[in-house]
N, C-alpha and C positions, 0 to 999 in steps of 0.2 A: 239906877241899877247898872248900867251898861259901866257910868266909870270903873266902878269898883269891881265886874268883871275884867276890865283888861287890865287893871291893876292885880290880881291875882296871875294872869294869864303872865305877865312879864316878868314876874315874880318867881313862880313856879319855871318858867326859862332861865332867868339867871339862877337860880339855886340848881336846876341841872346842869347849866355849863360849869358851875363852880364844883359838883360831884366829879362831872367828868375832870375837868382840869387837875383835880387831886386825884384821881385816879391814873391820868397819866402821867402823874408827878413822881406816885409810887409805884410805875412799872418804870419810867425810866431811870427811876435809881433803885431798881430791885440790886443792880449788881452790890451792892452794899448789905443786902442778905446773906449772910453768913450759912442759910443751908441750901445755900445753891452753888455757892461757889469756895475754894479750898484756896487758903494762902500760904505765900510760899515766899521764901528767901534767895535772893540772888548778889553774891560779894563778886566784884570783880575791880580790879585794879587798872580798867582803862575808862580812857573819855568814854563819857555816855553824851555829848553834845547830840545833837539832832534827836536824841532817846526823849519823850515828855510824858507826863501821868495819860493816862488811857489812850497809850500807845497798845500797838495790838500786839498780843503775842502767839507764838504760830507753835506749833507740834508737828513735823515731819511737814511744814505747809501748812494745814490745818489752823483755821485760826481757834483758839481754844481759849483766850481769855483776853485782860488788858493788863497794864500796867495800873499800880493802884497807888505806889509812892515812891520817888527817887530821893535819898540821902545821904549823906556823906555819915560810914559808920561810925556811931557814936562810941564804941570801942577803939578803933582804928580810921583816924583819919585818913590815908593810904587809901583807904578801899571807900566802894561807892556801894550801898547799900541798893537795891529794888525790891520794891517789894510787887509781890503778882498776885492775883486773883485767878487762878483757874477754875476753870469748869467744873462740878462734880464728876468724877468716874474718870479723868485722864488719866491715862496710862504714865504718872511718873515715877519711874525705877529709880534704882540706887547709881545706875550707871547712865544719866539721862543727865546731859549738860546741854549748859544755855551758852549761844553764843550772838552777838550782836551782828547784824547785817544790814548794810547801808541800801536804802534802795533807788538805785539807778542815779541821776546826776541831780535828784532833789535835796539830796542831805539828811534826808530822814531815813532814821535808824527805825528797824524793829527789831524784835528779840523773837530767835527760834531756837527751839528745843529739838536736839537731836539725840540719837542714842537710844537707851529704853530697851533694851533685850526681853524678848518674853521671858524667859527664865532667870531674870533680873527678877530681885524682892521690890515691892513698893517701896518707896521713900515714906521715915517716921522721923517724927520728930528724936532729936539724941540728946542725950544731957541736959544742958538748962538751958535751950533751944527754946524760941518762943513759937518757932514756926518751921518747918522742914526747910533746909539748904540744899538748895539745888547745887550743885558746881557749877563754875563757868568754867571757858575755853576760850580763849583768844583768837579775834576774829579776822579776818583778810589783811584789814590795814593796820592790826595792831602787832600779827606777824612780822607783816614787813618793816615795820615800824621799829620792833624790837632786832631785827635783821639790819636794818640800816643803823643803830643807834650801837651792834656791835662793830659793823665795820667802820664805821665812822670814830671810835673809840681810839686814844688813844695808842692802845694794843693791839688793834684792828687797821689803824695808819701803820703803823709799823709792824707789822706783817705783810700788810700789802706792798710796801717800799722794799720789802726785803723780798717778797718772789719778783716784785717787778727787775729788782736789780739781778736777780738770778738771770732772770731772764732774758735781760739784757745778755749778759755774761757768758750762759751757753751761747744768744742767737752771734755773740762773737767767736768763740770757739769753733761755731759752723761753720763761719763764713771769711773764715782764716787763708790767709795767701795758701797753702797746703792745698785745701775745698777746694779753692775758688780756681788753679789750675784745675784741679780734677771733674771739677761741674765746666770747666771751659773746654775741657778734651772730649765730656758726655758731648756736651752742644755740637763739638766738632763731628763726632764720632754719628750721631746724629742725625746730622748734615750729608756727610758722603753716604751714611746708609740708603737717605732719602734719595740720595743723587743716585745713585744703584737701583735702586727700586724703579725709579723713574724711568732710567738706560731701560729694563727687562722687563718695564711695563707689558709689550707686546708677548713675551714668555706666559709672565702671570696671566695676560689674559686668557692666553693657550692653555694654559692652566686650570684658570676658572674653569673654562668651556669645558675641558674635558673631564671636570670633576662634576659639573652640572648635567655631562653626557651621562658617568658612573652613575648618577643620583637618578637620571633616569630610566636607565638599563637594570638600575638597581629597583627601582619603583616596579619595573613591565613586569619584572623575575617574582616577585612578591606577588602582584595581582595575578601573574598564571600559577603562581602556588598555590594561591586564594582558591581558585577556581577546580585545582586541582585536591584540595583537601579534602571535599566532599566526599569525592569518589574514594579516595586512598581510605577516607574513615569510614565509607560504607562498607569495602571492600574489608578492611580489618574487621570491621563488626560480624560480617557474615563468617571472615575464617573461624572469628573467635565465637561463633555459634555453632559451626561445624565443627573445634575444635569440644565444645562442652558435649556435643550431643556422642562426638568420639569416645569422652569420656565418662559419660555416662553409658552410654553400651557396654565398654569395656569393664565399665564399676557391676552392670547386669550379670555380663560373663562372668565376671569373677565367679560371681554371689552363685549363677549355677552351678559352676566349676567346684566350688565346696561345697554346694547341696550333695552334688554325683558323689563327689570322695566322702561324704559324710555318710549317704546311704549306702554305698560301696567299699564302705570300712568294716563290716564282721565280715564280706567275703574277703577282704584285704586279709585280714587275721587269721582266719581259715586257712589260707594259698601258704600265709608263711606259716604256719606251725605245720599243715601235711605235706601240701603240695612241695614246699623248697624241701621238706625230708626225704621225700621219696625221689624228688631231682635229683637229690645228691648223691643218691644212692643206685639212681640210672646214672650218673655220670660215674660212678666208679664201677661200675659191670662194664659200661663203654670202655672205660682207660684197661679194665682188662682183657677184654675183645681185641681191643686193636692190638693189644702184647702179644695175642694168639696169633692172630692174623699176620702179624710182625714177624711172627716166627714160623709161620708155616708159611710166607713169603721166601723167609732166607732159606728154608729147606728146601724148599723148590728152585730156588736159585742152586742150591748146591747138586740136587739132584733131580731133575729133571723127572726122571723116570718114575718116580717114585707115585705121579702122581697118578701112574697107572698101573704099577706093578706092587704098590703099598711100597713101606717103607722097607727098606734091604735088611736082612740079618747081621748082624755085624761079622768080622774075622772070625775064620772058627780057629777053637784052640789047638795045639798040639794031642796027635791019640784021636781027635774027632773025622 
C-alpha cells in the first residue's frame, strides 16, 4: 500500500506545479489580451535603432504600456511602422504625439507620449485605419540631425561661405588704415587721460573723502529727520484734530444760527411789514422837524429879540 501511496502523492504534486506553471504562462502573456489593453499606430521616418519589441512606453513619464511590433510600413518603405499596446483607460487625444528618447549613454531608446490636452477629443480610428495613429515628433537627435544635414547641404555650405566671406569683408572695412589711426589716437587719448588721472590721484582722493563726508552728513540729517518725524506727525495729528473739532463747533453754530432766524422769521416779517412803515414815517415827521427847527434857528439868528418879545409886526403901511 505505501508504494502506491507515494505514487499518488508525486503525482498529484507534479500535476499541481504543471496547473501552476500554465497559469503563470497565461498571466505573463495576458498582455496579448486584447480587453485589457488598446493598440495603437506609430509612423515615423527616423531610426528606431536601440527601439525592440516590449520596449516600454511612457505617457508624461508614466509607463503605460510596451512595445508590441516594429516594421518597415508595408505601404511606405520610408517610414517605420510601431505598433503599441497601451493600457485601457489612457488618456490618448487627438493632439498626443509620440516621440523617441534615448536613455542616458546605454543606447536604448524608449518611446514617450506627450501632449494630450484635456479638452482634446480621444483618438478614433479614421478611414480604413486598422488601428488609431498616433503622430510622431522628432526627437533630440533626430533634430539635430535634420539641422546638421541642412547646414551641411549643399545650399547650407554656401551660405555659410557666403556670410563667412561677408564677414571677413566687413571685419576688413573695420580695421581699415582710416580705423586703425582712429582706434590708435583712442589708445593714445586713453593713455594721457590715464596719465592725468594718475597726476590728480591726490585731488580725486580729496574728492572721494569729501563726497563720503556729504554721504555722511547726508546720512546724520536723514536719521535726525527720522527721529524728528514722529513728533512733526503727532503734532500735525493733534492740529488736524483741533482743526475738526473747530469745525465741527462751527458746523453746531451754524445749525443754531438757522434754528434762531428760523424761529425769528414771523417776528422778522412783522418788523418789516409795520415796524419799517411806521420808521418811515418817524423818519419823515423828523426830516420835517428839523426844517422847523432850521427855520426858527435862522429866525433867531436874524432876530434875536424875537425870542422874547414874539415875533415883530411887520412895516406899517402908509395912512396907518
Amino acid at each position: 500500500m505505501e508504494p502506491r501511496v507515494k505514487y499518488i502523492v508525486v503525482g498529484s504534486f507534479i500535476a499541481a506545479l504543471g496547473v501552476a506553471t500554465l497559469a503563470g504562462v497565461l498571466w505573463l502573456g495576458k498582455s496579448d489580451y486584447r480587453g485589457q489593453y488598446d493598440r495603437y499606430y506609430v509612423y515615423t521616418h527616423e531610426s528606431v535603432s536601440g527601439l525592440s519589441e516590449n520596449s516600454i512606453v511612457r505617457y508624461r513619464g508614466v509607463e503605460v504600456g510596451r512595445v508590441k511590433e516594429i516594421v518597415l510600413n508595408p505601404d511606405n518603405p520610408e517610414e517605420v511602422r510601431i505598433t503599441l499596446d497601451l493600457v485601457s483607460g489612457t488618456p490618448v487625444k487627438t493632439d498626443t504625439v509620440a516621440i523617441l528618447v534615448t536613455q542616458g549613454l546605454t543606447g536604448l531608446v524608449t518611446l514617450n507620449l506627450n501632449g494630450g490636452s484635456r479638452d482634446a477629443p480621444p483618438l478614433t480610428v479614421e478611414g480604413q485605419q486598422e488601428y488609431p495613429v498616433i503622430k510622431s515628433a522628432p526627437s533630440l537627435f533626430g533634430r539635430l540631425d535634420m539641422a546638421l544635414s541642412r547646414l551641411l547641404s549643399e545650399q547650407g555650405l554656401s551660405q555659410l561661405v557666403t556670410s563667412l566671406t561677408t564677414l571677413s569683408q566687413n571685419a576688413a572695412r573695420v580695421v581699415d588704415d582710416e580705423n586703425r589711426a582712429v582706434l590708435k589716437q583712442m589708445l593714445k587719448d586713453l593713455a594721457e587721460m590715464t596719465h592725468t588721472l594718475a597726476a590728480r590721484s591726490d585731488r580725486l582722493d580729496r574728492g572721494v573723502v569729501g563726497a563720503a563726508q556729504a554721504a555722511e552728513n547726508l546720512a546724520s540729517m536723514t536719521e535726525s529727520l527720522n527721529k524728528q518725524i514722529p513728533s512733526l506727525v503727532e503734532r500735525i495729528n493733534k492740529s488736524a484734530a483741533a482743526l475738526q473739532t473747530m469745525t465741527e463747533e462751527l458746523a453746531q453754530t451754524s445749525r443754531a444760527v438757522g434754528a434762531v432766524v428760523r424761529d425769528s422769521q414771523p417776528e422778522l416779517q412783522q418788523f418789516t411789514r409795520q415796524t419799517l412803515v411806521e420808521t418811515g414815517q418817524l423818519v419823515t415827521e423828523m426830516r420835517q422837524l428839523t426844517a422847523t427847527l432850521q427855520q426858527v434857528a435862522r429866525q433867531l439868528e436874524r432876530e434875536p429879540s424875537s425870542l422874547v418879545f414874539g415875533k415883530g409886526r411887520g412895516p406899517r403901511g402908509p395912512g396907518e
